[in-house]
Backbone atoms as SQL, in Angstrom:
CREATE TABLE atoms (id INTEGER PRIMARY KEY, chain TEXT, resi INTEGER, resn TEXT, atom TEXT, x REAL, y REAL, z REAL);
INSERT INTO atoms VALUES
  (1, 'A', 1, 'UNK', 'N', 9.908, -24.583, 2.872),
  (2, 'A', 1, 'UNK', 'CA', 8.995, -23.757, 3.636),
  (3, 'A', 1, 'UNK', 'C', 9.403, -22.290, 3.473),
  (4, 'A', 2, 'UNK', 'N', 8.273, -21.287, 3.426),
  (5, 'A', 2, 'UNK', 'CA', 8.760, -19.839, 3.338),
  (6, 'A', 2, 'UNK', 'C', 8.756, -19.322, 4.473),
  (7, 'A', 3, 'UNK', 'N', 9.323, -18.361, 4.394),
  (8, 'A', 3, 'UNK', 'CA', 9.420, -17.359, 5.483),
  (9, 'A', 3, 'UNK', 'C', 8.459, -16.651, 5.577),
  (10, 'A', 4, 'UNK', 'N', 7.777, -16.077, 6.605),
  (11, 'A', 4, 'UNK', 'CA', 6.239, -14.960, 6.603),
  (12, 'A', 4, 'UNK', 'C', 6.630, -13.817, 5.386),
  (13, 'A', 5, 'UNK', 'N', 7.700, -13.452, 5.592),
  (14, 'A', 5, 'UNK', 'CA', 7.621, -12.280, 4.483),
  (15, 'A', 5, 'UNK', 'C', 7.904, -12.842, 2.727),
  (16, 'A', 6, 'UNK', 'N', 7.945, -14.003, 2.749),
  (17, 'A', 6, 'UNK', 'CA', 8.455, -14.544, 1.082),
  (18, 'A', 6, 'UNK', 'C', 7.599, -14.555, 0.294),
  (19, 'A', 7, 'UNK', 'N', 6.265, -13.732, 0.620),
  (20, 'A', 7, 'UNK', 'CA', 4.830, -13.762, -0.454),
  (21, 'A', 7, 'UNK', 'C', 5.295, -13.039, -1.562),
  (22, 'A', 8, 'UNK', 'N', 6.137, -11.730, -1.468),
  (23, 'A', 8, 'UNK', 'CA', 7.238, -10.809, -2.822),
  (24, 'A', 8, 'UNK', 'C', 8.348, -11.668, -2.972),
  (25, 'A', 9, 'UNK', 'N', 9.041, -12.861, -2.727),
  (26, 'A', 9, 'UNK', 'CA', 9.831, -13.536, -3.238),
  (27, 'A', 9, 'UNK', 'C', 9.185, -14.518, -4.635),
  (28, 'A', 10, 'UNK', 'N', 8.080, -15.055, -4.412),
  (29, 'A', 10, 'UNK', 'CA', 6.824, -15.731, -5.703),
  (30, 'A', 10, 'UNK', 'C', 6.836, -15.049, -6.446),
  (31, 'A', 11, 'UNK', 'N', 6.603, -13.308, -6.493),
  (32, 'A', 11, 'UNK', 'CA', 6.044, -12.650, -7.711),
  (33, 'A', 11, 'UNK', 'C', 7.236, -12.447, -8.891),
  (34, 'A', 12, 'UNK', 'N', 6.986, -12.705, -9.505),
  (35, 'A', 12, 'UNK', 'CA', 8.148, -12.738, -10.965),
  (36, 'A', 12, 'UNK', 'C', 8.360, -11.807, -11.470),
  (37, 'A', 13, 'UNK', 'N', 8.996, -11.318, -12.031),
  (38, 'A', 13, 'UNK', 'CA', 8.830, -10.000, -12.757),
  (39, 'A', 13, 'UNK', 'C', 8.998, -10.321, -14.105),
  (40, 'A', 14, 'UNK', 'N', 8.173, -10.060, -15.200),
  (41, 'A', 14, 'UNK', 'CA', 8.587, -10.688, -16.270),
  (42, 'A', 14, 'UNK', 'C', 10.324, -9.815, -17.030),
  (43, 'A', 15, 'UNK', 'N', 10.392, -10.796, -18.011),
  (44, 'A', 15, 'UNK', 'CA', 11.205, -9.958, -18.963),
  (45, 'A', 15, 'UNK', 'C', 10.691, -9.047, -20.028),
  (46, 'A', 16, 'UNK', 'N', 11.421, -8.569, -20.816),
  (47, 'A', 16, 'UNK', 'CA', 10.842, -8.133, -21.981),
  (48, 'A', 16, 'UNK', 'C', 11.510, -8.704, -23.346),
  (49, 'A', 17, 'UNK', 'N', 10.902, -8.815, -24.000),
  (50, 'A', 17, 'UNK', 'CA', 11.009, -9.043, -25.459),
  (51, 'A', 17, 'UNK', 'C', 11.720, -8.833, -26.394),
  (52, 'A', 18, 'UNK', 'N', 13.304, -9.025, -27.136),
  (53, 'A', 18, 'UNK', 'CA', 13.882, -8.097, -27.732),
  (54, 'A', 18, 'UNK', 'C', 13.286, -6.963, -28.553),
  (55, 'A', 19, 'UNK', 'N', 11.859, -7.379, -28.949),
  (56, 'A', 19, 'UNK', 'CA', 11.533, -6.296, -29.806),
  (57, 'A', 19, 'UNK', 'C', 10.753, -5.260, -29.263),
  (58, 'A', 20, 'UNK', 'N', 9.750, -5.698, -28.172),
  (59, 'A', 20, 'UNK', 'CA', 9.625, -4.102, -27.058),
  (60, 'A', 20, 'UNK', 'C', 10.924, -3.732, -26.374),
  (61, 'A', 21, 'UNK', 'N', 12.001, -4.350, -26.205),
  (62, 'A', 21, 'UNK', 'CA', 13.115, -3.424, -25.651),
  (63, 'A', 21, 'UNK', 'C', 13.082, -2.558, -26.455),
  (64, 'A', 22, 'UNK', 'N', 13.632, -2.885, -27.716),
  (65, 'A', 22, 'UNK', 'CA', 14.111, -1.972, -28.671),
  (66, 'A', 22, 'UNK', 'C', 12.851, -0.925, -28.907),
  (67, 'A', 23, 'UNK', 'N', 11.956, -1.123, -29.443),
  (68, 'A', 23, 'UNK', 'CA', 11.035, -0.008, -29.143),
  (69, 'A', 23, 'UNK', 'C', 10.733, 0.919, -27.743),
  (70, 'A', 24, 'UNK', 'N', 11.325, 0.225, -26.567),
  (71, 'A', 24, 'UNK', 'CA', 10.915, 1.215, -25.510),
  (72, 'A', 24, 'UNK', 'C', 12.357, 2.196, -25.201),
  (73, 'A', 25, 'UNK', 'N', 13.672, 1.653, -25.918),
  (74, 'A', 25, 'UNK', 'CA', 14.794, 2.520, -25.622),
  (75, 'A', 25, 'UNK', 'C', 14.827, 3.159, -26.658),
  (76, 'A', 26, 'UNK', 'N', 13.973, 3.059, -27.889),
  (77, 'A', 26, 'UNK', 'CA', 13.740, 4.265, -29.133),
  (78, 'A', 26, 'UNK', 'C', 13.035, 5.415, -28.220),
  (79, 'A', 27, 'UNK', 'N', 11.744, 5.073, -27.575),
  (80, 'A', 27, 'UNK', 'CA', 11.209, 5.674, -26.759),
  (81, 'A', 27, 'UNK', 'C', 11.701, 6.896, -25.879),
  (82, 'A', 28, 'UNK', 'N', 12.791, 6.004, -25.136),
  (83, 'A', 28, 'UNK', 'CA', 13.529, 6.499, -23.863),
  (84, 'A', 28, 'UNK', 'C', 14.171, 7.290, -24.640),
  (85, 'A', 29, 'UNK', 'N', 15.055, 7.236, -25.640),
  (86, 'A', 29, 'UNK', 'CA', 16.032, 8.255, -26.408),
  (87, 'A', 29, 'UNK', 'C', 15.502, 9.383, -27.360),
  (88, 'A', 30, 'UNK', 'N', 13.697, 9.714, -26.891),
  (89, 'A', 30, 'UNK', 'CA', 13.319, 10.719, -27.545),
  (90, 'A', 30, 'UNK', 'C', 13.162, 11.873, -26.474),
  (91, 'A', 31, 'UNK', 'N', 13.553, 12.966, -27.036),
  (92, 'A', 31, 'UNK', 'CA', 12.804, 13.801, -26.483),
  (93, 'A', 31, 'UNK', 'C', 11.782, 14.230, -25.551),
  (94, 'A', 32, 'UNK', 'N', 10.990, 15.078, -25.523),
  (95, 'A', 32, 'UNK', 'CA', 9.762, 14.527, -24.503),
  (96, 'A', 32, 'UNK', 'C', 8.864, 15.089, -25.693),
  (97, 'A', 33, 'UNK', 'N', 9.546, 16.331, -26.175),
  (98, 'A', 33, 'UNK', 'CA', 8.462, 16.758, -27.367),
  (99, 'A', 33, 'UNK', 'C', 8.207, 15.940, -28.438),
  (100, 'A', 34, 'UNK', 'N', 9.106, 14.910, -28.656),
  (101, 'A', 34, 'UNK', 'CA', 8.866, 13.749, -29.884),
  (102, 'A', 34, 'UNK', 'C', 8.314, 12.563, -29.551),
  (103, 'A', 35, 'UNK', 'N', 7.764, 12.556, -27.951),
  (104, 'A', 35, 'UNK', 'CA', 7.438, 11.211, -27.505),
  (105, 'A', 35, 'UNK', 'C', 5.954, 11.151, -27.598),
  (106, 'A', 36, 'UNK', 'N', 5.319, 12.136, -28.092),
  (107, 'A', 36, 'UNK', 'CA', 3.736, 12.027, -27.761),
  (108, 'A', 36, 'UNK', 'C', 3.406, 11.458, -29.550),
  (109, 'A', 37, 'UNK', 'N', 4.318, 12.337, -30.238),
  (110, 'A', 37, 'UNK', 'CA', 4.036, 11.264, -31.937),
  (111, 'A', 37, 'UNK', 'C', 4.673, 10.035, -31.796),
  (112, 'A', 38, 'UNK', 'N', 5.531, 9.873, -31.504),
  (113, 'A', 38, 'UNK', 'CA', 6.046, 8.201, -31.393),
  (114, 'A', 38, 'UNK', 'C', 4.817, 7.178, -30.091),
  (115, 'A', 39, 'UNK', 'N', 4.778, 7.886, -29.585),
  (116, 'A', 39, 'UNK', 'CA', 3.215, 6.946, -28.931),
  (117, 'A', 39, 'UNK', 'C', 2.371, 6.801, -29.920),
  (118, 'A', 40, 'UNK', 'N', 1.781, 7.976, -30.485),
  (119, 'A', 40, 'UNK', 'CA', 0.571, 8.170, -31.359),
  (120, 'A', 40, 'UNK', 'C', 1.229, 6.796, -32.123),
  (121, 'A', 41, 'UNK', 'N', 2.575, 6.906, -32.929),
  (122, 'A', 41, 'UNK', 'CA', 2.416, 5.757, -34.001),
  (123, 'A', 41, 'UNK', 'C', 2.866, 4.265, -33.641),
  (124, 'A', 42, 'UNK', 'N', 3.154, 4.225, -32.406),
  (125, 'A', 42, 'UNK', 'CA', 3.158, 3.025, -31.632),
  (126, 'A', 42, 'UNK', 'C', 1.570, 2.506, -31.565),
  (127, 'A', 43, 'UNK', 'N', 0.944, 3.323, -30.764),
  (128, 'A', 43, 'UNK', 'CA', -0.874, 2.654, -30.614),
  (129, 'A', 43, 'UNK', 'C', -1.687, 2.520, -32.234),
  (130, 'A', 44, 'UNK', 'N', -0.750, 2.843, -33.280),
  (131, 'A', 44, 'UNK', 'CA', -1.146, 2.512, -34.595),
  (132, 'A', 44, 'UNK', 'C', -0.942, 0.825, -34.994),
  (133, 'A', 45, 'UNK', 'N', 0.299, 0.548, -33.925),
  (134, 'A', 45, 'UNK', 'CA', 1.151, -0.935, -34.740),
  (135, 'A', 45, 'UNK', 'C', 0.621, -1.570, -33.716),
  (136, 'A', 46, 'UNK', 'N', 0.713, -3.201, -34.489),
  (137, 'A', 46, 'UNK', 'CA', 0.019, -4.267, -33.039),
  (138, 'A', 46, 'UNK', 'C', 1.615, -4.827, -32.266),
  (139, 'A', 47, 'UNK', 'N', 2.880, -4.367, -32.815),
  (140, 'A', 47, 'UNK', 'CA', 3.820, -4.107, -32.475),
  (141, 'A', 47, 'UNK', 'C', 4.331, -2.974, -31.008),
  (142, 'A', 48, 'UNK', 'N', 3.656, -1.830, -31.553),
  (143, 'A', 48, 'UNK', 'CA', 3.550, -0.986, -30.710),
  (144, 'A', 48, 'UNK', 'C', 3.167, -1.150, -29.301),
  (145, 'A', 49, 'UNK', 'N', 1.521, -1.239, -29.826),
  (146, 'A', 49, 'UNK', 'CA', 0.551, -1.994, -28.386),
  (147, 'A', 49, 'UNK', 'C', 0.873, -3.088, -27.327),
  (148, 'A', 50, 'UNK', 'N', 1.736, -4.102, -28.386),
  (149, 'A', 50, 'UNK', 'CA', 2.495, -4.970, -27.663),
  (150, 'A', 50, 'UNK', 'C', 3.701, -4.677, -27.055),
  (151, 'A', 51, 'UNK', 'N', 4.444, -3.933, -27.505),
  (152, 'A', 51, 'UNK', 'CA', 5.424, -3.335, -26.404),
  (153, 'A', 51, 'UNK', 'C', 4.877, -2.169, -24.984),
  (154, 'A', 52, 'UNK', 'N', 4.020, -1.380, -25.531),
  (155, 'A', 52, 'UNK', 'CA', 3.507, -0.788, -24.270),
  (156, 'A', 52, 'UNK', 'C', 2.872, -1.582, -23.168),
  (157, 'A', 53, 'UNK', 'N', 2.164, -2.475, -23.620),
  (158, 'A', 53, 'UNK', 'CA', 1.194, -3.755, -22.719),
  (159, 'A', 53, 'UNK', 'C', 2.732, -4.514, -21.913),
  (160, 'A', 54, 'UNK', 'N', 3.273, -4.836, -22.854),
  (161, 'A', 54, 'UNK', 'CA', 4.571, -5.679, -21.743),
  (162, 'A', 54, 'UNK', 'C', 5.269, -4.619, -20.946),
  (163, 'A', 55, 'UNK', 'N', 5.409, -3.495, -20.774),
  (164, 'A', 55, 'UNK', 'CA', 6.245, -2.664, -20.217),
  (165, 'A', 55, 'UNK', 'C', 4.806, -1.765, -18.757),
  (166, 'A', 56, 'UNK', 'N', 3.556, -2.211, -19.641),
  (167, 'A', 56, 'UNK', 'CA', 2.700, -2.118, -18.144),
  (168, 'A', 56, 'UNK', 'C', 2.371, -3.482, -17.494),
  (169, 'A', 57, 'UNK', 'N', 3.116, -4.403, -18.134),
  (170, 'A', 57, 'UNK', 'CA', 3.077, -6.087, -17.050),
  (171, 'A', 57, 'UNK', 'C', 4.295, -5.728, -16.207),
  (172, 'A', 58, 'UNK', 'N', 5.530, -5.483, -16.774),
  (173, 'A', 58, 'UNK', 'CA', 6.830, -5.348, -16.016),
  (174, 'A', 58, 'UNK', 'C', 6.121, -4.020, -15.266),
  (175, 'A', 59, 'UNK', 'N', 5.643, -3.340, -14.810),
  (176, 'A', 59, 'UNK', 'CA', 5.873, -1.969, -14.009),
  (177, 'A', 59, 'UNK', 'C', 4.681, -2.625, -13.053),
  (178, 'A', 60, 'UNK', 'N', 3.573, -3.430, -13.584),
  (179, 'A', 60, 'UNK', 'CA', 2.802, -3.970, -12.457),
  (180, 'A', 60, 'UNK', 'C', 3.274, -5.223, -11.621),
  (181, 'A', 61, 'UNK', 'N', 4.268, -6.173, -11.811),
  (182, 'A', 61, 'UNK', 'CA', 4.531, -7.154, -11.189),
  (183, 'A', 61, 'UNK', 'C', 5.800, -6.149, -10.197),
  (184, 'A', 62, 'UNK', 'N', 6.621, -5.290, -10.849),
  (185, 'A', 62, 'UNK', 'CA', 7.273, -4.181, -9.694),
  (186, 'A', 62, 'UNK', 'C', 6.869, -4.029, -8.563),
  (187, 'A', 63, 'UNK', 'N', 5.808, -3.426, -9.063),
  (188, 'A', 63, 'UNK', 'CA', 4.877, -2.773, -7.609),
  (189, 'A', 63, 'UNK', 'C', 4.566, -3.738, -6.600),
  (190, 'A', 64, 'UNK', 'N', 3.726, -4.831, -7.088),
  (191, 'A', 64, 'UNK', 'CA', 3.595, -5.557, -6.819),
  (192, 'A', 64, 'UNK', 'C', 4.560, -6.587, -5.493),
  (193, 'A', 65, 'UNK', 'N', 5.535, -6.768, -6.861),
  (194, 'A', 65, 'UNK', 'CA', 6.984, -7.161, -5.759),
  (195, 'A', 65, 'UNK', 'C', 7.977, -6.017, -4.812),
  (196, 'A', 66, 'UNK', 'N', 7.910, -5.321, -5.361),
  (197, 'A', 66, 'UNK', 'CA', 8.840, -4.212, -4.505),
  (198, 'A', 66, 'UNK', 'C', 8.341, -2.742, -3.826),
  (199, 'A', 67, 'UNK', 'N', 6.637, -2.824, -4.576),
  (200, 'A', 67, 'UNK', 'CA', 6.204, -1.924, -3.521),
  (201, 'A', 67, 'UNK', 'C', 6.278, -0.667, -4.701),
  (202, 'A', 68, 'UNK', 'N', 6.982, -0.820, -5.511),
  (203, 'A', 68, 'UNK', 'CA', 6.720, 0.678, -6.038),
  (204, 'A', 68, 'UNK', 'C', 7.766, 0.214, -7.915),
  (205, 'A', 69, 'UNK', 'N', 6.948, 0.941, -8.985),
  (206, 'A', 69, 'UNK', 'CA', 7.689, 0.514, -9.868),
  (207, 'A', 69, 'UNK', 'C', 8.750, 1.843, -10.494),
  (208, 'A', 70, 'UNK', 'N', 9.151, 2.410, -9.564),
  (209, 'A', 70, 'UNK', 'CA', 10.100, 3.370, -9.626),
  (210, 'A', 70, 'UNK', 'C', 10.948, 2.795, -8.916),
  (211, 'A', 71, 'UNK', 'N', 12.414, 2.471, -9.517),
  (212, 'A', 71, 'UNK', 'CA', 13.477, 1.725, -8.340),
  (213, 'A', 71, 'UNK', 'C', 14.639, 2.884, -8.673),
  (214, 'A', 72, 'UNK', 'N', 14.586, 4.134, -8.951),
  (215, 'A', 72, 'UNK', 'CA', 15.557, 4.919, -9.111),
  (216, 'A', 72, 'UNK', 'C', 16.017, 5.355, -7.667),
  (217, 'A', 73, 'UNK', 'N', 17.013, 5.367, -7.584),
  (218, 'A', 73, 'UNK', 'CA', 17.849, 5.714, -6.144),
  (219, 'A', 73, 'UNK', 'C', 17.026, 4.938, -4.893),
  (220, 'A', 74, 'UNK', 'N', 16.819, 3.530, -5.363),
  (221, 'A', 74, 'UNK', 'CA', 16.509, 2.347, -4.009),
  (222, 'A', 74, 'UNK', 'C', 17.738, 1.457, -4.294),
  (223, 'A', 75, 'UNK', 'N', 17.913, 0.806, -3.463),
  (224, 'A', 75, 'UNK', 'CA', 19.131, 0.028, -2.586),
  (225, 'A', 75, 'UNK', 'C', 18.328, -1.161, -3.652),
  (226, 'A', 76, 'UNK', 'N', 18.789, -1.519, -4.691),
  (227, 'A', 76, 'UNK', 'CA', 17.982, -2.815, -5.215),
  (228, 'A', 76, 'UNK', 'C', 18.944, -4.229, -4.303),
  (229, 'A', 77, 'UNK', 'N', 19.662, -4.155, -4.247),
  (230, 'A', 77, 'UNK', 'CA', 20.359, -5.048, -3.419),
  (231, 'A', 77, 'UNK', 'C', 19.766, -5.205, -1.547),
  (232, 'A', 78, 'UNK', 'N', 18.731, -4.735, -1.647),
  (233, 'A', 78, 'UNK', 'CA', 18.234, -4.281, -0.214),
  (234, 'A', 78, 'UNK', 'C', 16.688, -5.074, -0.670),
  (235, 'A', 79, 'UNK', 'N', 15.942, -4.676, -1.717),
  (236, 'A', 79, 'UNK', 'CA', 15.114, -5.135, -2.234),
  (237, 'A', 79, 'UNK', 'C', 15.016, -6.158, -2.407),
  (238, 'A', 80, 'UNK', 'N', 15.892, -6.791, -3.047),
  (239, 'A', 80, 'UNK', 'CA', 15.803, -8.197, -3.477),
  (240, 'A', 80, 'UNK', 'C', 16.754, -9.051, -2.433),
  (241, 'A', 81, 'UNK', 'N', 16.502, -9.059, -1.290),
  (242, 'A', 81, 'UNK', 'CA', 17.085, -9.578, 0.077),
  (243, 'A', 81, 'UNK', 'C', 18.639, -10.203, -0.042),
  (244, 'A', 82, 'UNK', 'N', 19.526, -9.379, -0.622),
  (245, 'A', 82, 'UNK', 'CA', 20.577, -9.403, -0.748),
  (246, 'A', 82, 'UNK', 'C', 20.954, -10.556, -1.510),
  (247, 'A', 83, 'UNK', 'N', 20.236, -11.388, -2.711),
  (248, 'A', 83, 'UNK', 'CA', 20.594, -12.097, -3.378),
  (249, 'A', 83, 'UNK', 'C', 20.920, -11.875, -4.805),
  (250, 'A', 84, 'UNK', 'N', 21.602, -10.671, -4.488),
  (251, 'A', 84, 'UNK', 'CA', 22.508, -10.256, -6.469),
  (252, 'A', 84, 'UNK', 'C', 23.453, -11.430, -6.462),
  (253, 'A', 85, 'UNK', 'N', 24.003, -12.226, -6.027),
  (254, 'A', 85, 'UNK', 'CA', 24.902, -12.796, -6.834),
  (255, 'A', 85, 'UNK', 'C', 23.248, -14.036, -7.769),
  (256, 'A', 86, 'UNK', 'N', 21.786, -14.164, -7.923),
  (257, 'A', 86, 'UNK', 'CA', 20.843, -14.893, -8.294),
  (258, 'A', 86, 'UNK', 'C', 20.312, -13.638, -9.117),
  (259, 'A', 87, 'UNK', 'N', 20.625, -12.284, -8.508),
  (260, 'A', 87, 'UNK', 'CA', 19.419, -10.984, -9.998),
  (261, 'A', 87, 'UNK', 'C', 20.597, -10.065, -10.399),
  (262, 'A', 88, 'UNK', 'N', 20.337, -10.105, -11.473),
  (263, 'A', 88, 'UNK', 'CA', 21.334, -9.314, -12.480),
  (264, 'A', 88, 'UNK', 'C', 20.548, -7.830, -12.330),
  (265, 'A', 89, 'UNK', 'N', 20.850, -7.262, -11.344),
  (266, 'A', 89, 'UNK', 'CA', 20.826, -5.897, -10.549),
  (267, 'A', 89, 'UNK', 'C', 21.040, -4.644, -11.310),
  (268, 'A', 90, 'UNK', 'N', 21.978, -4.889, -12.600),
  (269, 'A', 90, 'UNK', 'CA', 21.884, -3.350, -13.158),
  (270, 'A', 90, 'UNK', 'C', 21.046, -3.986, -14.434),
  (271, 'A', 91, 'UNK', 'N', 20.313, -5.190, -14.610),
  (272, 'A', 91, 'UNK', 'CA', 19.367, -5.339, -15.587),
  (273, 'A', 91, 'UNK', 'C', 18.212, -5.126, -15.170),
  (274, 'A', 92, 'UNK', 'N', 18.162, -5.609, -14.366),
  (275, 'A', 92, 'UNK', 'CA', 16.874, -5.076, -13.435),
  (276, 'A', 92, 'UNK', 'C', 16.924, -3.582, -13.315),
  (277, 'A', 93, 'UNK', 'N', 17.453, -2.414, -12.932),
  (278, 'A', 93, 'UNK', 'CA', 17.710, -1.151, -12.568),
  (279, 'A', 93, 'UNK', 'C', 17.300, -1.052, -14.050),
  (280, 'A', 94, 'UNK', 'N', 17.726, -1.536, -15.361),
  (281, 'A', 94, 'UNK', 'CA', 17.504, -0.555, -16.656),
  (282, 'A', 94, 'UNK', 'C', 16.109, -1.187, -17.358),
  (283, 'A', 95, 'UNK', 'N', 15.655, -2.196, -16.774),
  (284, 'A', 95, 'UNK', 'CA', 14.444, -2.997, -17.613),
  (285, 'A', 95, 'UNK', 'C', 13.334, -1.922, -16.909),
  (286, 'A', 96, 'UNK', 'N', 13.631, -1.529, -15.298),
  (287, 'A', 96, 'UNK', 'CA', 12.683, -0.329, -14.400),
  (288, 'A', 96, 'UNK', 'C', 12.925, 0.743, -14.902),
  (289, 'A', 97, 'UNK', 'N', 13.728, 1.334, -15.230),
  (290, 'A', 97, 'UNK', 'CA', 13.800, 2.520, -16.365),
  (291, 'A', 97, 'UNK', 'C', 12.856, 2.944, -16.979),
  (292, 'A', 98, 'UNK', 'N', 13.586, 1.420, -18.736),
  (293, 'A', 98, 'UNK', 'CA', 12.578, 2.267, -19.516),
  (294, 'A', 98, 'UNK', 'C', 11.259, 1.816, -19.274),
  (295, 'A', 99, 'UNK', 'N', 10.973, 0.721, -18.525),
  (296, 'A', 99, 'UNK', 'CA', 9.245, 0.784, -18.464),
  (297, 'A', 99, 'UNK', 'C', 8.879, 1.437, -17.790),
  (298, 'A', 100, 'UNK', 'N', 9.616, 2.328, -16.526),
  (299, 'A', 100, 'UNK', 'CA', 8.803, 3.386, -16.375),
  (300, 'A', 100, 'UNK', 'C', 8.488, 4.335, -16.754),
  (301, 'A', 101, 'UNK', 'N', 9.467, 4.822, -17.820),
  (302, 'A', 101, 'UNK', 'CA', 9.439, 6.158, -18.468),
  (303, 'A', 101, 'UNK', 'C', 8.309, 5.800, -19.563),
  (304, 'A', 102, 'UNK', 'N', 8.548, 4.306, -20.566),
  (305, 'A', 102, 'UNK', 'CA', 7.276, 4.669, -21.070),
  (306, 'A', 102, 'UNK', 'C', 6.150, 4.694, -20.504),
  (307, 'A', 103, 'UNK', 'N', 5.960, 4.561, -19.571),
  (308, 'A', 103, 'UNK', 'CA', 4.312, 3.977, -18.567),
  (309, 'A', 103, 'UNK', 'C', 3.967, 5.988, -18.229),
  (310, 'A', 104, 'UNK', 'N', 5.260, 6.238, -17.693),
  (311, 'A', 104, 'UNK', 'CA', 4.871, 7.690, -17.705),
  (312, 'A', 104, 'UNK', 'C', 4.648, 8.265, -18.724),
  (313, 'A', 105, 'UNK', 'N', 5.205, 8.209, -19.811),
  (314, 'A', 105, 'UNK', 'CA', 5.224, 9.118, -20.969),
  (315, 'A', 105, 'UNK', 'C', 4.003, 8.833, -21.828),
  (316, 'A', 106, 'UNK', 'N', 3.346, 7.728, -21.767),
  (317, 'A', 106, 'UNK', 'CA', 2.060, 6.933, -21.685),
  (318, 'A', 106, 'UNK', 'C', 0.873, 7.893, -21.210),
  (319, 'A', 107, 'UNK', 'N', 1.061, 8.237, -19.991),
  (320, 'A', 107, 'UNK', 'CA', 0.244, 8.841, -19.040),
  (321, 'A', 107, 'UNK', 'C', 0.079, 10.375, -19.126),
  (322, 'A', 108, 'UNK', 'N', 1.376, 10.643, -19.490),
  (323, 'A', 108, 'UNK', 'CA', 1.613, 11.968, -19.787),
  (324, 'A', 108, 'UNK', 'C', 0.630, 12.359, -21.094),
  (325, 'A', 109, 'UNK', 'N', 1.100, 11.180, -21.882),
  (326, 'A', 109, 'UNK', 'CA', 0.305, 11.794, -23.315),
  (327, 'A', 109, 'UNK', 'C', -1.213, 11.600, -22.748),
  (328, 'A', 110, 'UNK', 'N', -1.389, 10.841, -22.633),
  (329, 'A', 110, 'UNK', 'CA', -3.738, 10.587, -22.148),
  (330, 'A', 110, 'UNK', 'C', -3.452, 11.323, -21.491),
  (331, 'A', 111, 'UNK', 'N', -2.936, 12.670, -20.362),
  (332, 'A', 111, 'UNK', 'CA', -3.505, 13.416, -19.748),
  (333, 'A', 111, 'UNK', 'C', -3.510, 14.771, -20.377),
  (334, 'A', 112, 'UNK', 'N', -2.630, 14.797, -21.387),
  (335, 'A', 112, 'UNK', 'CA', -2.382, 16.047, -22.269),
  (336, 'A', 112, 'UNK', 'C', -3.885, 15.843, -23.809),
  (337, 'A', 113, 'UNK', 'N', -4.236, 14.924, -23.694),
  (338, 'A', 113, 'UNK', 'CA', -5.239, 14.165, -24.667),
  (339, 'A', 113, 'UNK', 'C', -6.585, 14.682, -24.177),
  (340, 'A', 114, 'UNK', 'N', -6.607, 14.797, -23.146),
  (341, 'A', 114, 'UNK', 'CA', -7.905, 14.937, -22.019),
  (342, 'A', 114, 'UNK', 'C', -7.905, 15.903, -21.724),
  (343, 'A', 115, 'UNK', 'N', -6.788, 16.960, -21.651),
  (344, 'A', 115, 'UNK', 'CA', -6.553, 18.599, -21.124),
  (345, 'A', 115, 'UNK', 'C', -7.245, 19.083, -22.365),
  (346, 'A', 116, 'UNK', 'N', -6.819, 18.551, -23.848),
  (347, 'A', 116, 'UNK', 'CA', -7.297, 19.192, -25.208),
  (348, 'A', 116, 'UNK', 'C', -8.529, 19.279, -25.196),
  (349, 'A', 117, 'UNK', 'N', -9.211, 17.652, -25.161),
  (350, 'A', 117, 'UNK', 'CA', -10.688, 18.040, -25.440),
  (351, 'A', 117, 'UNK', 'C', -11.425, 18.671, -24.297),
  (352, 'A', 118, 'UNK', 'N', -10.905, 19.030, -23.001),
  (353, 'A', 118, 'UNK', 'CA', -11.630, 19.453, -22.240),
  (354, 'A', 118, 'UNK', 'C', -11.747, 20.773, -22.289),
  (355, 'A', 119, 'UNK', 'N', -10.445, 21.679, -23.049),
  (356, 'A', 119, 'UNK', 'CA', -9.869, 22.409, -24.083),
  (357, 'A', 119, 'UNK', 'C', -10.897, 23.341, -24.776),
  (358, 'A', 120, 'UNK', 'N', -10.978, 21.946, -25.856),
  (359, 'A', 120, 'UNK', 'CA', -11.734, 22.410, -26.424),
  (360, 'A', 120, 'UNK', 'C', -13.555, 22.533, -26.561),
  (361, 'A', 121, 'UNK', 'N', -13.892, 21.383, -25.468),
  (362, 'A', 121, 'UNK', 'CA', -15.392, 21.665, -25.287),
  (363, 'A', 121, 'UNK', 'C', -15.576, 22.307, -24.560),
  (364, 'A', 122, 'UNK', 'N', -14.530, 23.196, -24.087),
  (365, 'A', 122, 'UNK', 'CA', -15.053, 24.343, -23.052),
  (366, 'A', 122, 'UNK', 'C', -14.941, 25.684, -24.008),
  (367, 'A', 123, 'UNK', 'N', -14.509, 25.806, -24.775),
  (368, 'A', 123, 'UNK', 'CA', -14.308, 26.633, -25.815),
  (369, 'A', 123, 'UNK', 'C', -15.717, 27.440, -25.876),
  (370, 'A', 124, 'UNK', 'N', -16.794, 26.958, -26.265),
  (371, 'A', 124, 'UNK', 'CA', -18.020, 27.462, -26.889),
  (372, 'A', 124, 'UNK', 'C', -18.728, 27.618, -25.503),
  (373, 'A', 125, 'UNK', 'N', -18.450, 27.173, -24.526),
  (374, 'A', 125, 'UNK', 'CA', -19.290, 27.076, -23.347),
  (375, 'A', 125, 'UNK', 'C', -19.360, 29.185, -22.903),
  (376, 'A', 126, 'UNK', 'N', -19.985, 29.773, -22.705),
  (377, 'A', 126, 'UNK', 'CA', -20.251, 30.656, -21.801),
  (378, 'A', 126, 'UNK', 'C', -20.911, 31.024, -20.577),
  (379, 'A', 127, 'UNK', 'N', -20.204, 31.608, -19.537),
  (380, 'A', 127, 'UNK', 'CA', -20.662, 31.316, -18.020),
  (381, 'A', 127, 'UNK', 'C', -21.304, 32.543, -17.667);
């Protein structure tokens, strides 16, 4: 039987993949100015796509379970109802990392994508 609050104990968080890890800590170890071409040639590969898609499953089952998929400076041992000796706590802390940084750096680029053309179709416009 569960407890009223054990509805975030069900939600899973997935893992990731050795081969989107490795593509999302290439990611994490760029720059910020080198991260908008390494997206660009990520959404080229079905490699790519597939590591960004698993790293927005892991940042949505987060939220999901913990309320927020930023766990930087939270008590994860507070989170996960004090059962670290059952979650490997600094894997968890680095799997929330880099999927958040790419999910941001993701976001970052489509909003810098959308600043351009808005950019530039305002260009010719006169008021």
């Amino acid at each position: 039987m569960r407890s009223p609050g054990a509805k975030e104990d069900v939600i899973e968080v997935p893992g990731l993949s050795p081969q989107t890890e490795t593509i999302l800590r290439q990611l994490d170890g760029l720059e910020r100015e080198e991260r908008d071409a390494f997206l660009e040639k990520l959404l080229g590969t079905l490699e790519g796509k597939r590591a960004l898609e698993e790293a927005e499953a892991v940042t949505h089952a987060m939220r999901q379970r913990f309320g927020t998929d930023d766990l930087r400076n939270k008590n994860l041992a507070a989170l996960t109802r004090e059962l670290a000796d059952r979650v490997d706590l600094e894997r968890l802390a680095e799997v929330a990392r880099i999927t958040y940084r790419a999910k941001t750096a993701e976001m970052f680029r489509q909003e810098e994508l959308v600043r351009k053309e808005r950019q530039r179709l305002g260009l010719g416009l006169r008021l």
